[in-house]
PDB file of N, CA, C and O in Angstrom:
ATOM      1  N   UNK A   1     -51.284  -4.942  88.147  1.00  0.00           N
ATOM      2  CA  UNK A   1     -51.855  -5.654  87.022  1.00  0.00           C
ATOM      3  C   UNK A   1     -50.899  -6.687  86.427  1.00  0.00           C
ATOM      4  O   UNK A   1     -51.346  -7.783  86.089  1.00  0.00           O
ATOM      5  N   UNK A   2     -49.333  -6.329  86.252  1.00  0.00           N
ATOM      6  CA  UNK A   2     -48.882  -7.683  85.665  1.00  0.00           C
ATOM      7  C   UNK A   2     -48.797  -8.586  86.289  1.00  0.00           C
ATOM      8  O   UNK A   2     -48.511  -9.559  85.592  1.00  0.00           O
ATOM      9  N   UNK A   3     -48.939  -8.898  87.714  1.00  0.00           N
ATOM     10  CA  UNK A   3     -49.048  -9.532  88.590  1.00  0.00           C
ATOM     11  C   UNK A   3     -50.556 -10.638  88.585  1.00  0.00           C
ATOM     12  O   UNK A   3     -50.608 -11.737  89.137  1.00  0.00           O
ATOM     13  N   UNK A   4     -51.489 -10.082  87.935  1.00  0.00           N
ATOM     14  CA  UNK A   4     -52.861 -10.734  87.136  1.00  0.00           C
ATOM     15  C   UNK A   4     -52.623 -11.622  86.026  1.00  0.00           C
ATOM     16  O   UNK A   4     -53.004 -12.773  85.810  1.00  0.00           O
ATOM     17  N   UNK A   5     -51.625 -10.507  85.120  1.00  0.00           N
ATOM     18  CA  UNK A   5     -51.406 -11.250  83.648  1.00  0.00           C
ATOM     19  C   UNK A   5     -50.185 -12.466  84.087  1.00  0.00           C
ATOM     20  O   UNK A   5     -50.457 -13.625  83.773  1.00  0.00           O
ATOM     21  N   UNK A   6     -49.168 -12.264  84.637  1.00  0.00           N
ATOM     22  CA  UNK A   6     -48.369 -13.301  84.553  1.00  0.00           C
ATOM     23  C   UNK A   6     -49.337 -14.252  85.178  1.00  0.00           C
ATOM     24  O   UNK A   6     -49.341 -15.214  84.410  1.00  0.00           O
ATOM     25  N   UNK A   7     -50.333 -14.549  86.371  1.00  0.00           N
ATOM     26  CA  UNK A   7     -50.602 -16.066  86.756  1.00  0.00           C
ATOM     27  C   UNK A   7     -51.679 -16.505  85.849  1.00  0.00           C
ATOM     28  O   UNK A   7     -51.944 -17.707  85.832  1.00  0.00           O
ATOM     29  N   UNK A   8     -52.544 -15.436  84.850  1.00  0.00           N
ATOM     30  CA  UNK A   8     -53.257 -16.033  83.728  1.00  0.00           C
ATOM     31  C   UNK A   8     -51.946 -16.793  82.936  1.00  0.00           C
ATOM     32  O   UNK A   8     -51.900 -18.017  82.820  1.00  0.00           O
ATOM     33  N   UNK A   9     -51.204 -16.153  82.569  1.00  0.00           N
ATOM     34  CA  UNK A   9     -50.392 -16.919  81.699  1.00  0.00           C
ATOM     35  C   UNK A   9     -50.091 -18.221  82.181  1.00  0.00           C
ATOM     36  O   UNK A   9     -50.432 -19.244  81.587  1.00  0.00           O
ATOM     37  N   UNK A  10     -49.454 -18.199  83.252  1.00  0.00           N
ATOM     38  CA  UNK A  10     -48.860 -19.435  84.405  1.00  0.00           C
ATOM     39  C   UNK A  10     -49.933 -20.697  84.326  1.00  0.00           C
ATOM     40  O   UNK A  10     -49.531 -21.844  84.132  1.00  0.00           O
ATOM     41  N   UNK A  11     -51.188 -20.410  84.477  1.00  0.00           N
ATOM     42  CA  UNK A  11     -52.494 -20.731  84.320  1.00  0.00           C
ATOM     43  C   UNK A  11     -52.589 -21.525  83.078  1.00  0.00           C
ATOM     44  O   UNK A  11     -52.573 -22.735  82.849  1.00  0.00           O
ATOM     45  N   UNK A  12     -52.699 -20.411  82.314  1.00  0.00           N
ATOM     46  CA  UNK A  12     -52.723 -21.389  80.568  1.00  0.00           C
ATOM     47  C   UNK A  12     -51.909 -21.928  80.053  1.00  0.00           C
ATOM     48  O   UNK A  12     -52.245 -22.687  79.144  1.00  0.00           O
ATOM     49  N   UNK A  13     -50.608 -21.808  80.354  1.00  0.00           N
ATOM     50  CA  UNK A  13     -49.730 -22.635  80.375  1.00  0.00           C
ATOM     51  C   UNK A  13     -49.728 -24.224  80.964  1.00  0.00           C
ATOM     52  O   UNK A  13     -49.522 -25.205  80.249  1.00  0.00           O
ATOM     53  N   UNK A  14     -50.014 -24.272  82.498  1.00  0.00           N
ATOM     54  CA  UNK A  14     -50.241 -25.449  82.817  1.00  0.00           C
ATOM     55  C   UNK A  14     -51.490 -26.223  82.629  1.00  0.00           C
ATOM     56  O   UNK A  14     -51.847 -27.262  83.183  1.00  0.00           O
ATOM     57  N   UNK A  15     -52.244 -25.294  81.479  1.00  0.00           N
ATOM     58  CA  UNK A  15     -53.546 -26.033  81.107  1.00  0.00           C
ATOM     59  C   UNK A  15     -53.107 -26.591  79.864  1.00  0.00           C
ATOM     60  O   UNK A  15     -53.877 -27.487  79.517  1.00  0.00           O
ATOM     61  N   UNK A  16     -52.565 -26.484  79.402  1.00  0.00           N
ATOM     62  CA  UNK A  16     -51.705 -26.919  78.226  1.00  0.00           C
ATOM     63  C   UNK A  16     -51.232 -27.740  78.070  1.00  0.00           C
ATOM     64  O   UNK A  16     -51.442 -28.527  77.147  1.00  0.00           O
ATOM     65  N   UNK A  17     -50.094 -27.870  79.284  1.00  0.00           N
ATOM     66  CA  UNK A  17     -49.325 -29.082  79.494  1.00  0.00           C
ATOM     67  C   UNK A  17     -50.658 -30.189  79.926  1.00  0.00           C
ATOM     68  O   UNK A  17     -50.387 -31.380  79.775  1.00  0.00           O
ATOM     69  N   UNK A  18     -51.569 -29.972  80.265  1.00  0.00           N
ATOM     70  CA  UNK A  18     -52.520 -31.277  80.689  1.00  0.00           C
ATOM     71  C   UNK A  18     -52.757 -31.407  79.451  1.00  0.00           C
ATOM     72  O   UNK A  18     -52.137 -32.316  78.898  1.00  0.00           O
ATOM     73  N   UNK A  19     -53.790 -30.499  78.520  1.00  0.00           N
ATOM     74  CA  UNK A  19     -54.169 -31.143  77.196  1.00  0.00           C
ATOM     75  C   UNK A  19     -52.784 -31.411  76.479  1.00  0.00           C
ATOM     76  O   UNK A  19     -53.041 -31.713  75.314  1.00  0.00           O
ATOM     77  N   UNK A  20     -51.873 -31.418  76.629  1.00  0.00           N
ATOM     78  CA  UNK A  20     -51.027 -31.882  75.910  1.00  0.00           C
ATOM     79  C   UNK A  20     -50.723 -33.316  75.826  1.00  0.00           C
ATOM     80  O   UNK A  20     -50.543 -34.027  74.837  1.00  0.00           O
ATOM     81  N   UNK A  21     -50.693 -33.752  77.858  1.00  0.00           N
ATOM     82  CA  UNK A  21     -50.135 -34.961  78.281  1.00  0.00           C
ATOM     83  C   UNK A  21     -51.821 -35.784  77.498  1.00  0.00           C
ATOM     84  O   UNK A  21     -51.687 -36.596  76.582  1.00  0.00           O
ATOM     85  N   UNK A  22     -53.196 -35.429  78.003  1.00  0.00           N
ATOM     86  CA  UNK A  22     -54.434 -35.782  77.369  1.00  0.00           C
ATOM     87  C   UNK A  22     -54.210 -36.083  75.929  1.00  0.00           C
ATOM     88  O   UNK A  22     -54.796 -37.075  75.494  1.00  0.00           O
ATOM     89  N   UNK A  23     -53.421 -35.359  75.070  1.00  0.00           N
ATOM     90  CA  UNK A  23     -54.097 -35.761  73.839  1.00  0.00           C
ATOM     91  C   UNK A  23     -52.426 -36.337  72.867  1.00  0.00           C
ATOM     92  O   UNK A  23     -52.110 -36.276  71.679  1.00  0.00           O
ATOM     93  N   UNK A  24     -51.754 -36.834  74.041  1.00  0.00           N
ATOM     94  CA  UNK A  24     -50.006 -37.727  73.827  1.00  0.00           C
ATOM     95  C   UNK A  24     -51.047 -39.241  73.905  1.00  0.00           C
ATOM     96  O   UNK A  24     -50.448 -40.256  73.547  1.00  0.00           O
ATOM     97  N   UNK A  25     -52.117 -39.381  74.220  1.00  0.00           N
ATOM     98  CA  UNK A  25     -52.786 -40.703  74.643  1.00  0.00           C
ATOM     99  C   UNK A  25     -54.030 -40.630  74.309  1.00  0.00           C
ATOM    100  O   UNK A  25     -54.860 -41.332  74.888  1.00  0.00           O
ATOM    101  N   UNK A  26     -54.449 -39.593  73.114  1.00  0.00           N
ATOM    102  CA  UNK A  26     -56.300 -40.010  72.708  1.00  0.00           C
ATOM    103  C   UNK A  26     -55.850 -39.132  71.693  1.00  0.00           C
ATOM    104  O   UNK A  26     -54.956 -38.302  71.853  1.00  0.00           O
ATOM    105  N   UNK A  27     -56.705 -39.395  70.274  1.00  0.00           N
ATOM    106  CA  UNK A  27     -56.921 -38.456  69.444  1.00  0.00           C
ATOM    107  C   UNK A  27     -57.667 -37.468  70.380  1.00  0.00           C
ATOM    108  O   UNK A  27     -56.985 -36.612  70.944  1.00  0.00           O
ATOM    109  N   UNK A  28     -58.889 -37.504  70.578  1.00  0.00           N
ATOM    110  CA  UNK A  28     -59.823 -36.432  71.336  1.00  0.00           C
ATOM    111  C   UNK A  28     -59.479 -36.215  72.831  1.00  0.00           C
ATOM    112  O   UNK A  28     -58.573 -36.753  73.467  1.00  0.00           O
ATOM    113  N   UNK A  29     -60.423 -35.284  73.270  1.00  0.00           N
ATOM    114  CA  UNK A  29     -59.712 -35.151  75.088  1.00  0.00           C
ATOM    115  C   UNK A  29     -60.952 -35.953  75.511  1.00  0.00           C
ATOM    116  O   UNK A  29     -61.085 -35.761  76.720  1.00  0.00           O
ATOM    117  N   UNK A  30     -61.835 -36.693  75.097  1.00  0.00           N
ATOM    118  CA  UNK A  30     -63.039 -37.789  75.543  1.00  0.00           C
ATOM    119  C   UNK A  30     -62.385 -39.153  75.085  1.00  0.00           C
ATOM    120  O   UNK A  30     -62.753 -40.298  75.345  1.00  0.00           O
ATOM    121  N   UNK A  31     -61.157 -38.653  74.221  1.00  0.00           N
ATOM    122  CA  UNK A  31     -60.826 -40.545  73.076  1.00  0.00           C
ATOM    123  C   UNK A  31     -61.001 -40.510  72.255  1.00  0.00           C
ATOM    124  O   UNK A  31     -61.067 -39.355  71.836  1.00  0.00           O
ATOM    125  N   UNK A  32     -61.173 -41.291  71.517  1.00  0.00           N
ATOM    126  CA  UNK A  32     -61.619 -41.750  69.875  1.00  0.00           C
ATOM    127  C   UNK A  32     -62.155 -41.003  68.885  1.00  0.00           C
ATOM    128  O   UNK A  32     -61.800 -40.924  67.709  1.00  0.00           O
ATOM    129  N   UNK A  33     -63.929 -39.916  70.026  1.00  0.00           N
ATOM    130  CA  UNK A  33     -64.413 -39.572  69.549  1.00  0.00           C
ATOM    131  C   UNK A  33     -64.259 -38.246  69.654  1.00  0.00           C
ATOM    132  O   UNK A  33     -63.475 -37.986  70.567  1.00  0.00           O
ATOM    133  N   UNK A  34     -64.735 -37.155  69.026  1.00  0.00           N
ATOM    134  CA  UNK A  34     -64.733 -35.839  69.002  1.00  0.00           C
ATOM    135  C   UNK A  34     -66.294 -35.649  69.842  1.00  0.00           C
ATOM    136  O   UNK A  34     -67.281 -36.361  69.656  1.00  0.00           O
ATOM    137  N   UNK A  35     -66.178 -34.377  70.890  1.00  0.00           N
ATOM    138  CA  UNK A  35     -67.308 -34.784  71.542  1.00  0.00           C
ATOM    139  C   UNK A  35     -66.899 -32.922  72.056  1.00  0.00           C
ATOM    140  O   UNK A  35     -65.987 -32.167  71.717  1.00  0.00           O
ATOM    141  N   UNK A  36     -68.249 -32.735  73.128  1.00  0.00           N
ATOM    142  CA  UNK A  36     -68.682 -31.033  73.467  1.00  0.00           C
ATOM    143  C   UNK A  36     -67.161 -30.666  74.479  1.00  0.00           C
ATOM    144  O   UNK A  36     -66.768 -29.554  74.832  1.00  0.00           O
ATOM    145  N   UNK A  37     -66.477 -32.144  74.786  1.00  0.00           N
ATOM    146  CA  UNK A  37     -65.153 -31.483  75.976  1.00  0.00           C
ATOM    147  C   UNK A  37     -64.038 -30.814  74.846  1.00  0.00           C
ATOM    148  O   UNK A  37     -63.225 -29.936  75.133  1.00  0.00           O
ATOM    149  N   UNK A  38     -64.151 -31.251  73.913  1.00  0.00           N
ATOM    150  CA  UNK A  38     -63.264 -30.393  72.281  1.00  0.00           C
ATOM    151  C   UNK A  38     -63.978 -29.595  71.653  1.00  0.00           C
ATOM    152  O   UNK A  38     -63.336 -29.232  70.667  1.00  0.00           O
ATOM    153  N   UNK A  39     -65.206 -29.000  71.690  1.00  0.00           N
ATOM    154  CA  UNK A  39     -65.688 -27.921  71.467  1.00  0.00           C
ATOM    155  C   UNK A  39     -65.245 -26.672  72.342  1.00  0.00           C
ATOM    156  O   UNK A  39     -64.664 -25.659  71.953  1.00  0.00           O
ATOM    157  N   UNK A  40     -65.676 -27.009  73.652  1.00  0.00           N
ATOM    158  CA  UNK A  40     -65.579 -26.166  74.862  1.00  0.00           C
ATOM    159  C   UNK A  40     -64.137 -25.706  74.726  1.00  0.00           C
ATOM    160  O   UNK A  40     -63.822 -24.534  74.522  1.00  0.00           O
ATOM    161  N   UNK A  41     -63.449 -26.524  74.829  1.00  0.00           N
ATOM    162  CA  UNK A  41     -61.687 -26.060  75.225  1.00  0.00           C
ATOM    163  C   UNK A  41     -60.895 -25.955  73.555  1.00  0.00           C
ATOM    164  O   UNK A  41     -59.728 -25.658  73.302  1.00  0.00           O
ATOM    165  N   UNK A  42     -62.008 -26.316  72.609  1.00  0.00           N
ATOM    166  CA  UNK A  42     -60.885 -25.776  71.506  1.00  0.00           C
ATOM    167  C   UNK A  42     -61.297 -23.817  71.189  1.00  0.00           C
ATOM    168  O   UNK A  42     -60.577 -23.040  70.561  1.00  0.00           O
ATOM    169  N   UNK A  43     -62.564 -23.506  71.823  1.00  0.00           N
ATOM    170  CA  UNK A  43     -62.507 -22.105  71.566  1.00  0.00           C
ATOM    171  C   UNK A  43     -61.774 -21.212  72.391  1.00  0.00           C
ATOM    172  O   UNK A  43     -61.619 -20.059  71.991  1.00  0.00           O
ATOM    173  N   UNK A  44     -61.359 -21.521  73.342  1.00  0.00           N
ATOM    174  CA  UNK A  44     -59.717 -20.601  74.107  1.00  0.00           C
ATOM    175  C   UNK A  44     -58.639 -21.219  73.501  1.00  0.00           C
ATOM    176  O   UNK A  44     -57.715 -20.420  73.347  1.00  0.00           O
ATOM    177  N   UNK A  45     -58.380 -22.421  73.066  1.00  0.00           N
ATOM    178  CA  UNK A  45     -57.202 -23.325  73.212  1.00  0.00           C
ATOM    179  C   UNK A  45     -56.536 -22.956  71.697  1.00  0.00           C
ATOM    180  O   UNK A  45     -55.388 -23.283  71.393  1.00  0.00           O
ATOM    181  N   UNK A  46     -57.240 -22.391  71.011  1.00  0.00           N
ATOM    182  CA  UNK A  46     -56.821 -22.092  69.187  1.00  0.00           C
ATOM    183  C   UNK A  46     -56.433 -20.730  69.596  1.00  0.00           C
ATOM    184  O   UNK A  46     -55.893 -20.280  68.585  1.00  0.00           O
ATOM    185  N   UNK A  47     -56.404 -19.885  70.443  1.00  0.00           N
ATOM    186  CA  UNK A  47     -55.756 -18.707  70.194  1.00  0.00           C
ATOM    187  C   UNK A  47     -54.756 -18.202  71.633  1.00  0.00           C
ATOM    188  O   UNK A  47     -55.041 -17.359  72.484  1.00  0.00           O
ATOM    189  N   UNK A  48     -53.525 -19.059  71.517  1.00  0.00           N
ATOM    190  CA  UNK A  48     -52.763 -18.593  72.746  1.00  0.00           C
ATOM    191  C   UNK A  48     -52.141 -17.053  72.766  1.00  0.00           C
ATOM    192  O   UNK A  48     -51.914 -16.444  73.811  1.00  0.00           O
ATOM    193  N   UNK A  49     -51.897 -16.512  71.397  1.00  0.00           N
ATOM    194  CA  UNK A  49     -51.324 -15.170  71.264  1.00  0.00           C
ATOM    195  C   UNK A  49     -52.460 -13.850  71.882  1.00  0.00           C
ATOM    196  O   UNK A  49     -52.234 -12.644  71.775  1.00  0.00           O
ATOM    197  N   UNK A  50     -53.908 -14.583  72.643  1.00  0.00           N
ATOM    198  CA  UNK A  50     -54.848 -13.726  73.579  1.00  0.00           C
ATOM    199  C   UNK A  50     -54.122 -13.555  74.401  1.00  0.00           C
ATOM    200  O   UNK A  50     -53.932 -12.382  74.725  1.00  0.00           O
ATOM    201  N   UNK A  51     -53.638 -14.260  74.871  1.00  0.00           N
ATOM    202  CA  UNK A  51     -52.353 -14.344  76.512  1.00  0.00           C
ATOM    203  C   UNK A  51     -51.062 -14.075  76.345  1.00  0.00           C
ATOM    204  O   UNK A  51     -50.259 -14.528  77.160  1.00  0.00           O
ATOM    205  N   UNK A  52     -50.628 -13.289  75.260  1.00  0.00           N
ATOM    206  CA  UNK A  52     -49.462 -13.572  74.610  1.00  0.00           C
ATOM    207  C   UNK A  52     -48.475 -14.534  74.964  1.00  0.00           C
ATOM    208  O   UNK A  52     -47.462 -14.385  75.647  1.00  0.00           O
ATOM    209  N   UNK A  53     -49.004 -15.722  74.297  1.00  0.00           N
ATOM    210  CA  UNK A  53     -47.911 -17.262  74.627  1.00  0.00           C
ATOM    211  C   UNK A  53     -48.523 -17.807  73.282  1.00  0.00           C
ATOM    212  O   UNK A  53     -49.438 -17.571  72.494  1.00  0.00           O
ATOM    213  N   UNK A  54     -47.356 -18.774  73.508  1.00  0.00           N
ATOM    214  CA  UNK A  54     -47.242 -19.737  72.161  1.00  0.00           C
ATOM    215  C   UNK A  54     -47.280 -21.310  72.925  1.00  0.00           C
ATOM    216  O   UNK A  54     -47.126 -21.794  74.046  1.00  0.00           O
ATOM    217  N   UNK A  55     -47.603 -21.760  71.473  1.00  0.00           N
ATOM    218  CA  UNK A  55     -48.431 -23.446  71.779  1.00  0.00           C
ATOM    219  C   UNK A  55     -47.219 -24.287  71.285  1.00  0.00           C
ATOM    220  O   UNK A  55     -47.362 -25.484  71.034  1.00  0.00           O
ATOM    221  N   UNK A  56     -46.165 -23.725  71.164  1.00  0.00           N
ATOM    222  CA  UNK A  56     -45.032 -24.049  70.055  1.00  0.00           C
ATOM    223  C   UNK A  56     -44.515 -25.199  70.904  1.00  0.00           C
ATOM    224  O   UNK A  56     -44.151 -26.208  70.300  1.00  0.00           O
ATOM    225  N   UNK A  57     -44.435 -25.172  72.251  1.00  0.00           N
ATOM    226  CA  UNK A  57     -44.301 -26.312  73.100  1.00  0.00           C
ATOM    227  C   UNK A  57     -44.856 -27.716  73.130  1.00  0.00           C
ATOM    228  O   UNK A  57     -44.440 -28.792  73.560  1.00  0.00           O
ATOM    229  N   UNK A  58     -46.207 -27.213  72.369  1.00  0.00           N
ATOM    230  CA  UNK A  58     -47.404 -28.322  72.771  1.00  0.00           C
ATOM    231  C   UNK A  58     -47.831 -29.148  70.998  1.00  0.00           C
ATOM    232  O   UNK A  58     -48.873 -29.095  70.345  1.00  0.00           O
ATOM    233  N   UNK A  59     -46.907 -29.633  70.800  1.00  0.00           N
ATOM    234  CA  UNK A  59     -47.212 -30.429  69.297  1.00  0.00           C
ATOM    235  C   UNK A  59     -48.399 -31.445  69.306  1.00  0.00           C
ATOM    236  O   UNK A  59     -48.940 -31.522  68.203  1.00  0.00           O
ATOM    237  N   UNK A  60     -48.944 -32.252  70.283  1.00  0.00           N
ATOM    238  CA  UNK A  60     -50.045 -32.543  70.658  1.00  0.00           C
ATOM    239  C   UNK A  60     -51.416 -31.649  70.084  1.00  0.00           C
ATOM    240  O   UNK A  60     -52.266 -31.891  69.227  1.00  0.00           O
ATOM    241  N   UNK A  61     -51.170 -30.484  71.024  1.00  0.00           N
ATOM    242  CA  UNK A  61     -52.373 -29.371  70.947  1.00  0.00           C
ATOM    243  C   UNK A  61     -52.196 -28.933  69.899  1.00  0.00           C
ATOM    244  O   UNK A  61     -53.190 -28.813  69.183  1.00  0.00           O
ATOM    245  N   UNK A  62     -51.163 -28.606  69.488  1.00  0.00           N
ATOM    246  CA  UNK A  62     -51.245 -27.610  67.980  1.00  0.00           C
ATOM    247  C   UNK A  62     -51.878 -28.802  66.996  1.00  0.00           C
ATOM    248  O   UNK A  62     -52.717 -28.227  66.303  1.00  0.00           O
ATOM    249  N   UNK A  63     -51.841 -30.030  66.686  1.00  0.00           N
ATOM    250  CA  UNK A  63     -52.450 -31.167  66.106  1.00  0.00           C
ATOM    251  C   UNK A  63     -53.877 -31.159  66.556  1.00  0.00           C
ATOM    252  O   UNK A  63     -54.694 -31.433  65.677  1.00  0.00           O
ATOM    253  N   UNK A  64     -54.213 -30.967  67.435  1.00  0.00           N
ATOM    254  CA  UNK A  64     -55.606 -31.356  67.741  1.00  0.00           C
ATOM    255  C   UNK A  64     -56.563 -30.129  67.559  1.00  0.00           C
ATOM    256  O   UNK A  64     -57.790 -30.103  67.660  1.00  0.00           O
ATOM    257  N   UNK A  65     -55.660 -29.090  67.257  1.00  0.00           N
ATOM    258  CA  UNK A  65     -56.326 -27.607  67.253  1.00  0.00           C
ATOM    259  C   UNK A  65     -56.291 -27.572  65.771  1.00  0.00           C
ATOM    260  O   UNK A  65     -57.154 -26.844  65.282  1.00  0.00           O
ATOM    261  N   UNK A  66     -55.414 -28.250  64.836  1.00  0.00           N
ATOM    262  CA  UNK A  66     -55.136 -28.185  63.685  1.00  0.00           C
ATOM    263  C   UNK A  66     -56.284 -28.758  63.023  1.00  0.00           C
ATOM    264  O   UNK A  66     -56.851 -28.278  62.041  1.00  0.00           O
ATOM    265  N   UNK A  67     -56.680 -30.158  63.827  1.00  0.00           N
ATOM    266  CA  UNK A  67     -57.310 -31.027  63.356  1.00  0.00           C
ATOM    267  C   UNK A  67     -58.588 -30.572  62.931  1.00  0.00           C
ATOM    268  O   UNK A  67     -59.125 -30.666  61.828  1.00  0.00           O
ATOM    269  N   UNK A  68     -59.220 -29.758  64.623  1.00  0.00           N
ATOM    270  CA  UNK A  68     -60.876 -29.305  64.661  1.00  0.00           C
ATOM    271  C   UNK A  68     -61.383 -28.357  63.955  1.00  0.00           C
ATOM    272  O   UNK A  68     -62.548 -28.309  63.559  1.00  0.00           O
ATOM    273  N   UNK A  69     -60.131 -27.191  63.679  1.00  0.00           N
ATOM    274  CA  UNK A  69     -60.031 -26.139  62.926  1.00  0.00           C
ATOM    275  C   UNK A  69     -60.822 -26.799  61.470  1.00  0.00           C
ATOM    276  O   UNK A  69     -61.934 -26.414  61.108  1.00  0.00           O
ATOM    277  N   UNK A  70     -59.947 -27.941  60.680  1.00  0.00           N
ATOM    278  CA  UNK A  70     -60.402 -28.473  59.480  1.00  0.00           C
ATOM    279  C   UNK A  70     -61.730 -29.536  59.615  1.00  0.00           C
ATOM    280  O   UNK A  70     -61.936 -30.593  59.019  1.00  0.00           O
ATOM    281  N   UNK A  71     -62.358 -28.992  60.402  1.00  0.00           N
ATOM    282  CA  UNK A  71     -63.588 -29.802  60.485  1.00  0.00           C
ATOM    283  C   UNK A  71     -64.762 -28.936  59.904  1.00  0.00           C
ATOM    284  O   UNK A  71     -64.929 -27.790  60.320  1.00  0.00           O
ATOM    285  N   UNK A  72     -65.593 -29.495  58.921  1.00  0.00           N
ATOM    286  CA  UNK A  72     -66.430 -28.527  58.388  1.00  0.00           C
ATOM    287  C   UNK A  72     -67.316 -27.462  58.700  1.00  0.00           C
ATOM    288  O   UNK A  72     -67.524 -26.336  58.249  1.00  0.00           O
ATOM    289  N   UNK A  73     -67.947 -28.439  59.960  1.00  0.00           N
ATOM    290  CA  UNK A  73     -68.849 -27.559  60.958  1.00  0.00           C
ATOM    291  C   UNK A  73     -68.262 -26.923  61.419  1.00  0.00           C
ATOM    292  O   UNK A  73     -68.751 -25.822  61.164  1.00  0.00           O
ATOM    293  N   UNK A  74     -67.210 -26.758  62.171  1.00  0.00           N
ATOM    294  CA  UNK A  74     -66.291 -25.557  62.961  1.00  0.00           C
ATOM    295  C   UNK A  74     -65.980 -24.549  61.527  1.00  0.00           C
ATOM    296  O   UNK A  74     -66.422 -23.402  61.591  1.00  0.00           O
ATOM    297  N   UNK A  75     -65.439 -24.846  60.604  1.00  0.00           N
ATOM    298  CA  UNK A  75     -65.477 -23.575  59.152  1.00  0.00           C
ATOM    299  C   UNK A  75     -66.738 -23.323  59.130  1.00  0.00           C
ATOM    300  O   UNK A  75     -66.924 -22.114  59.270  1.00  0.00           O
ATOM    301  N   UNK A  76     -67.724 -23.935  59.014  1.00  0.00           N
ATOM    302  CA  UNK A  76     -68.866 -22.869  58.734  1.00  0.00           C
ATOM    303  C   UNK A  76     -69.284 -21.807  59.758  1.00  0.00           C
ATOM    304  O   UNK A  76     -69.706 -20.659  59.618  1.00  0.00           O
ATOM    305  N   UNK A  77     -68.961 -22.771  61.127  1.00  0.00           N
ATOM    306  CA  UNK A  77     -69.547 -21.576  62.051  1.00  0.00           C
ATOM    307  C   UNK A  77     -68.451 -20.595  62.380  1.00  0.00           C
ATOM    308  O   UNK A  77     -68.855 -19.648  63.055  1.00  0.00           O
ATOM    309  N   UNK A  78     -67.114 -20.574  62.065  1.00  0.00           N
ATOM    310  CA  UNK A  78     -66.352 -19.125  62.185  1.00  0.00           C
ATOM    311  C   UNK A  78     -66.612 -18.676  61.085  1.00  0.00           C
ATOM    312  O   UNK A  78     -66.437 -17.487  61.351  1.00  0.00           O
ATOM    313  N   UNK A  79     -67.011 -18.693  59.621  1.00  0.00           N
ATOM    314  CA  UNK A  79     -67.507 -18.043  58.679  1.00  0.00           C
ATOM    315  C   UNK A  79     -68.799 -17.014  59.330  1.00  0.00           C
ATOM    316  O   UNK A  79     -69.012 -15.821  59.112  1.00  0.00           O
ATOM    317  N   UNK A  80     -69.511 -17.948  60.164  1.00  0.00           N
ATOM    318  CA  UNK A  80     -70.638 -16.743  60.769  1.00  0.00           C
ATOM    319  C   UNK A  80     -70.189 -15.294  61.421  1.00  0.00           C
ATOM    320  O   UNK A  80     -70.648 -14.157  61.323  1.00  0.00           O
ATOM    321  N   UNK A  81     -69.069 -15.874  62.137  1.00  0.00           N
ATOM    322  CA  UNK A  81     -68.600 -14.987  63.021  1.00  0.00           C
ATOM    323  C   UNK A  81     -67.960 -13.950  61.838  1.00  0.00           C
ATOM    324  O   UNK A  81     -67.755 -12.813  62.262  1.00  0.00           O
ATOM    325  N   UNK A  82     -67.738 -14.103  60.911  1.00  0.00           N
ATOM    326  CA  UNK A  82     -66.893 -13.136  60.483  1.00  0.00           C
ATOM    327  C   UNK A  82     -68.149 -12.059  59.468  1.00  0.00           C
ATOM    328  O   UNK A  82     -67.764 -11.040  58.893  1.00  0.00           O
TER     329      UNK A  82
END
């Protein structure tokens, strides 16, 4: 089994470094606009401590995760969830 968990990690890690290099060159991972490719990948991408890893690398992502987080519609709908 750790042999599973380390290449998930390995995995989300180098998914990281892409949205990272992606969003060193767009506010959004579409550009300009906020669109369903920052919906999709901000609901794994806001919680790296699932995989136990940190985003502490990725100042990009932690900004863009920061950003969507304070978007109204995303607060109302984790208010549902809770």
């Amino acid at each position: 089994m750790p042999v599973a968990i380390e290449r998930y990690q390995n995995e989300t890690l180098r998914l990281f470094a892409v949205l990272e290099s992606r969003l060193s060159e767009a506010e959004y991972l579409g550009g300009d606009h906020y669109s369903i490719a920052d919906i999709s990948t901000w609901t794994w991408a806001k919680k790296p401590e699932y995989a136990s890893l940190s985003n502490d690398a990725f100042p990009n992502l932690q900004r863009w995760i920061e950003q969507i987080s304070q978007r109204p519609a995303v607060q109302r709908g984790l208010e549902k969830l809770l």
